[in-house]
C-alpha positions as CSV (number, residue, x, y, z in Angstrom):
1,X,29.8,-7.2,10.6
2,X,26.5,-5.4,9.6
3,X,26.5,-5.8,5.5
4,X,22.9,-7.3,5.6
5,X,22.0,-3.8,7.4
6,X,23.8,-1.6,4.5
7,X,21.4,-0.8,1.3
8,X,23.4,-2.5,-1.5
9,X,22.4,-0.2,-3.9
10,X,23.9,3.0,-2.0
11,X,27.1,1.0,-0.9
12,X,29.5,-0.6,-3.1
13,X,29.8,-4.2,-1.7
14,X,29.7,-7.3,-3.0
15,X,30.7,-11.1,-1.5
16,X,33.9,-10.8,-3.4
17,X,34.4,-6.8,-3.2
18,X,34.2,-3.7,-1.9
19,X,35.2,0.0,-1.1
20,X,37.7,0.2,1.0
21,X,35.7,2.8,3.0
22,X,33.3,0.1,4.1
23,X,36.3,-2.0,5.5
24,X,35.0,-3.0,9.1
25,X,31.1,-2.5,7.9
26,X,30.8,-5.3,5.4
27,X,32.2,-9.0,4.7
28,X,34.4,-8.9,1.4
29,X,36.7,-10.5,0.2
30,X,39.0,-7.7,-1.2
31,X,38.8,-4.1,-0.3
32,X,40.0,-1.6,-3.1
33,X,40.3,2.2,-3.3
34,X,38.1,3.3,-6.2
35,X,39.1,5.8,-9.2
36,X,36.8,8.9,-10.2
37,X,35.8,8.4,-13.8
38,X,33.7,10.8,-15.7
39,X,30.2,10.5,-17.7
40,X,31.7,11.8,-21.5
41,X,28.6,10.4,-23.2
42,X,24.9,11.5,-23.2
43,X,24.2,9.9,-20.1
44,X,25.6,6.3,-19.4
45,X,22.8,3.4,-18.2
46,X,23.7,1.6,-14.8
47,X,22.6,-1.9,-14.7
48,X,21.7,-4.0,-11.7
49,X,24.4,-6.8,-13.8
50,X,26.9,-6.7,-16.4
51,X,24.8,-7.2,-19.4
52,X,23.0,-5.3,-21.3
53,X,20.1,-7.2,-21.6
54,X,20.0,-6.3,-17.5
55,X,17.6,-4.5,-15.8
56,X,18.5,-0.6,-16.4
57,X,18.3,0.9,-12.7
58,X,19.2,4.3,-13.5
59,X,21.3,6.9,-15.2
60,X,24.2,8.8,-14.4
61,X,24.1,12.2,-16.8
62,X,27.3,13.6,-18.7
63,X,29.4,15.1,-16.3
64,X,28.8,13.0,-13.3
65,X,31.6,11.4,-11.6
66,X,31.9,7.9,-10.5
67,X,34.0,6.1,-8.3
68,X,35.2,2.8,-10.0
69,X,36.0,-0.3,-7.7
70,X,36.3,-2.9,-11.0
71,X,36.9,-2.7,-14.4
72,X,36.8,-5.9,-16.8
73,X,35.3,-7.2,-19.8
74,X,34.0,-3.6,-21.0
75,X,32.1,-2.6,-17.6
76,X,32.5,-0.5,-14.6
77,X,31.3,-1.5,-11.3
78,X,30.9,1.6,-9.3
79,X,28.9,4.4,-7.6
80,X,27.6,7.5,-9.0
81,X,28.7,10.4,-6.8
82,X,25.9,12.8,-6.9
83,X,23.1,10.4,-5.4
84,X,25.3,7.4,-4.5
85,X,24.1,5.1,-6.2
86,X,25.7,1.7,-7.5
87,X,26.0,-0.4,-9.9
88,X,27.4,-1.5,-13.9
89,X,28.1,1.1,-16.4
90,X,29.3,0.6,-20.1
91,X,33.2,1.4,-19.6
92,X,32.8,3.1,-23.2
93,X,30.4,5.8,-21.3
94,X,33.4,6.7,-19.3
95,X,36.4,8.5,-19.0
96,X,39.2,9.6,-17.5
97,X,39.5,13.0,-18.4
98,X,37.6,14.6,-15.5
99,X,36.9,18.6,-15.5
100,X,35.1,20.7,-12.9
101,X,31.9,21.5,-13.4
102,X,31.4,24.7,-14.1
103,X,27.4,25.0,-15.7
104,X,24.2,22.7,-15.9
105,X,22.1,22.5,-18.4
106,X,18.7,24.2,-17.8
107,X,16.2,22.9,-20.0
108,X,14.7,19.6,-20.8
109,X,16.7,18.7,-23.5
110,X,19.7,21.0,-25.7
111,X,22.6,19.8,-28.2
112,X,26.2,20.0,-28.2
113,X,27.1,21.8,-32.2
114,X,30.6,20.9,-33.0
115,X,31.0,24.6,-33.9
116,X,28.3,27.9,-33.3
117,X,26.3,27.6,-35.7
118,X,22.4,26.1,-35.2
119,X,22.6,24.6,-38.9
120,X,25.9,22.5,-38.1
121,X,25.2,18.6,-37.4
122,X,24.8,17.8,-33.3
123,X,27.7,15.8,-31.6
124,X,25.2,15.2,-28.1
125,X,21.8,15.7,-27.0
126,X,21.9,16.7,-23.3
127,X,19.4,16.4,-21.0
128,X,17.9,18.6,-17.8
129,X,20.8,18.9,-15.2
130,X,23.6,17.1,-17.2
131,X,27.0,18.6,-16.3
132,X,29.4,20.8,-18.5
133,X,32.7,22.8,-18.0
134,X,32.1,26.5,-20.1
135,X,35.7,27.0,-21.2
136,X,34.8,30.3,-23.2
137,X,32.1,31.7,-25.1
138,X,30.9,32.9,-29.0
139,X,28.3,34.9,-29.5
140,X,25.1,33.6,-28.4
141,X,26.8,29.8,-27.4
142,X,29.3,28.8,-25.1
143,X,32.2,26.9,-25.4
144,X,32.6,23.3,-23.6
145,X,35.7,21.7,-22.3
146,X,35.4,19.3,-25.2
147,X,35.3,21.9,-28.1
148,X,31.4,21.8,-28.0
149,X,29.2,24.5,-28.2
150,X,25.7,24.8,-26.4
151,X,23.1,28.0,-26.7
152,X,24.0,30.0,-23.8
153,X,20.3,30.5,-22.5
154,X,20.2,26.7,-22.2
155,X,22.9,26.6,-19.3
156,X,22.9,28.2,-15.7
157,X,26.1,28.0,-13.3
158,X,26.1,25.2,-11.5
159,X,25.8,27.0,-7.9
160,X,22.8,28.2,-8.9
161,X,19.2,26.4,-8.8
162,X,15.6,26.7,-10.4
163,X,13.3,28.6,-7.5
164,X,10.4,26.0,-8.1
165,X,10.9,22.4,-8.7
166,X,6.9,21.7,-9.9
167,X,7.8,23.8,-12.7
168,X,10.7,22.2,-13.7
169,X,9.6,18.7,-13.6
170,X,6.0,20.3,-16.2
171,X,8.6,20.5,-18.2
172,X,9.4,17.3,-18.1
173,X,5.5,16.5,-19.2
174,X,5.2,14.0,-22.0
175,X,8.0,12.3,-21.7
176,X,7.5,8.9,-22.3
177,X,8.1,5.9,-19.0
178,X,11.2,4.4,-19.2
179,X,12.0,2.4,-15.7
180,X,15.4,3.2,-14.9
181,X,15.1,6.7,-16.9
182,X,15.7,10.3,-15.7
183,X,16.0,12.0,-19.1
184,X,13.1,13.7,-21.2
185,X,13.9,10.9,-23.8
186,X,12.9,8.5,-21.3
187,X,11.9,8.6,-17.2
188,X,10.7,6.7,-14.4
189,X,8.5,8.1,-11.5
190,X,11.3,8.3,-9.3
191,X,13.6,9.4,-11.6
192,X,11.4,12.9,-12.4
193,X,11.2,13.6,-9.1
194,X,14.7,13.1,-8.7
195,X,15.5,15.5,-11.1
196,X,13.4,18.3,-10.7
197,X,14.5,18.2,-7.4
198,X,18.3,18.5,-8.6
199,X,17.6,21.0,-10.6
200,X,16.2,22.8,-7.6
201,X,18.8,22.5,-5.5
202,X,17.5,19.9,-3.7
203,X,19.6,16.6,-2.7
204,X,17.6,14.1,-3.5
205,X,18.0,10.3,-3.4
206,X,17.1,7.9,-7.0
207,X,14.3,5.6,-6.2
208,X,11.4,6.1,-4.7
209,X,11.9,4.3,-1.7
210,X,14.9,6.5,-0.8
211,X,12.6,9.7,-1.6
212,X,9.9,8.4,1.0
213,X,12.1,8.6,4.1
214,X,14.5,11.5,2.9
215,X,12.8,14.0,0.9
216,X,10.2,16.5,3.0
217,X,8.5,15.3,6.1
218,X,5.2,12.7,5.8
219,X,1.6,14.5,6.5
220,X,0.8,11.5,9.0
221,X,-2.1,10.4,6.6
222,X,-3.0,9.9,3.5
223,X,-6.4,12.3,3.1
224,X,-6.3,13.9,-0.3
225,X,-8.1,17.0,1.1
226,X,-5.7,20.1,2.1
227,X,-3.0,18.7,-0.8
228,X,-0.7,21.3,-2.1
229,X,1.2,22.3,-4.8
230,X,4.5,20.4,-4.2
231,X,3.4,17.4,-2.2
232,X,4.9,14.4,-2.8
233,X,2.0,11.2,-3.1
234,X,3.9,7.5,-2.3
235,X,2.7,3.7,-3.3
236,X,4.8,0.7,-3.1
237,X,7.2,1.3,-5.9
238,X,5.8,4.8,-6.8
239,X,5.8,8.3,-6.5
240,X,4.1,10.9,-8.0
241,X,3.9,15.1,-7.3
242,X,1.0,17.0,-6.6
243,X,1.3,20.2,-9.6
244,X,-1.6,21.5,-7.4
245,X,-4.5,20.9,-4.7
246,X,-6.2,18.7,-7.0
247,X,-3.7,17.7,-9.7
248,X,-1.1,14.6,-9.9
249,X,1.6,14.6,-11.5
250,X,3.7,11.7,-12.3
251,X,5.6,9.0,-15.4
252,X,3.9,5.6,-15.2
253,X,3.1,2.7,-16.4
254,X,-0.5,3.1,-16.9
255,X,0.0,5.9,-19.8
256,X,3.6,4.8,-20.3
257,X,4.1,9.1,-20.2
258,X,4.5,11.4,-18.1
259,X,0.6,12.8,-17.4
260,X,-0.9,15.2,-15.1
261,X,-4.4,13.8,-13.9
262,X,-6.8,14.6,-10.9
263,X,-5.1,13.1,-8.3
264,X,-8.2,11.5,-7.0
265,X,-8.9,9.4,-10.2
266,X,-5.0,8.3,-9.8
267,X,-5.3,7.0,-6.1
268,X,-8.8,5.0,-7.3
269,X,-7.0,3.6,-10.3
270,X,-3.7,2.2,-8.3
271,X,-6.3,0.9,-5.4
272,X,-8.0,-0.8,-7.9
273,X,-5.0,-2.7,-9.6
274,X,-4.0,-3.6,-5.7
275,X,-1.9,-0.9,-4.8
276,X,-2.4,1.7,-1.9
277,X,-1.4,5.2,-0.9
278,X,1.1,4.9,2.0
279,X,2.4,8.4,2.6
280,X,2.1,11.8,1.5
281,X,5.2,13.7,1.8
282,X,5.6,17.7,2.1
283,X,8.9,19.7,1.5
């Protein structure tokens, strides 16, 4: 067996459990075939435990999907589908009732109207990349699978992408540092990155470890001269995007936002609190 070689957080195992797709690859003591739930709320927290006084390790938006291996006590242990990543999620964030997705939202943040009209009380507030099924249109809204209605502008199809994702994750600028975040209410470095890459069409894995070895290819140093727009700057535990040749961009700890600053005053200030620069990464 080689479970001690398999990332536990991108493959559903545990002592006890496990997908049945890692039968032969891990020690469990049960193997199950999971169910595909769906994301119905806002977004629904995954937690490294069953509590919600846990550590929040990410989010999985509306319209994900997730593959459930356990249900009890009001929690889901599972893995999120679109990056693979595992863990607890409130069973009351889930649901059954899974639709194709047929539209993303587009912008950092839009709301669901329970009819189309901007003065009528929101039902949802969705964030960047958050998953919908457009079952017909009214005027200037669409229609979602759940009687919703969203301003049409504020969706694309979800086969198509943003051409640049810098741009997309400016947008994101201000938010305020939430570890375990990847909404404008509330984001992590990794989960920005994460995505504005999305939204770009780009695959991209959720923490930053994961981003360092899979996203782009490294530089080979870490000299700050010759940066471009798009670069990707790692620490231990961090990860930030160069906006351009001079300019970081990143959610942290330090401002508890998401900032832009010269890169160069970033790189001094993590040294300096004992942290270095280990890779620079380009798409």
């Amino acid at each position: 067996m080689s479970g001690d070689k398999l990332d536990p957080s991108l493959h559903p195992y545990r002592p006890d459990l496990a997908a049945a797709y890692l039968e032969g690859k891990v020690e469990a003591g049960r193997f199950v075939e999971g169910r595909v739930l769906q994301v119905a709320d806002e977004a629904a927290p995954v937690f490294g435990q069953p509590r919600f006084d846990a550590e929040m390790t990410s989010e999985a938006l509306h319209g994900e999907t997730v593959t459930v291996y356990e249900e009890r006590e009001g929690w889901m242990w599972g893995q999120v589908r679109d990056d693979g990543y595992v863990g607890y999620l409130p069973a009351s964030a889930l649901s059954a009732d899974c639709v194709e997705i047929s539209h993303r939202v587009a912008v950092p943040r839009t709301f669901v109207f329970p009819k189309p009209d901007i003065k009528s009380v929101p039902m949802q507030a969705l964030g960047l990349h958050s998953g919908l099924h457009v079952a017909g249109g009214e005027g200037q809204f669409v229609r979602t699978h759940g009687g919703g209605f969203v301003y049409r502008d504020h969706v694309r199809p979800a086969d198509s992408a943003a051409g640049d994702f810098v741009a997309v994750a400016l947008s994101l600028l201000g938010a305020p540092y939430l570890w375990g975040g990847k909404r404008i209410s509330g984001l992590d470095c990794s989960g920005l990155v994460q995505i504005a890459l999305q939204a770009s069409g780009v695959a991209a894995p959720r923490d930053s470890y994961m981003l360092r070895s899979d996203v782009g290819a490294p530089l080979g140093h870490t000299d700050l001269s010759g940066l471009r727009r798009g670069d990707l700057l790692f620490w231990p535990g961090h990860v930030g995007i160069m906006s351009d040749e001079a300019t970081l961009l990143h959610a942290n700890a330090h401002h508890m936002l998401t900032v832009t600053e010269p890169a160069a005053e970033a790189v001094a200030r993590i040294a300096a609190a004992g942290s270095e620069l280990l890779q620079i990464n380009r798409l």
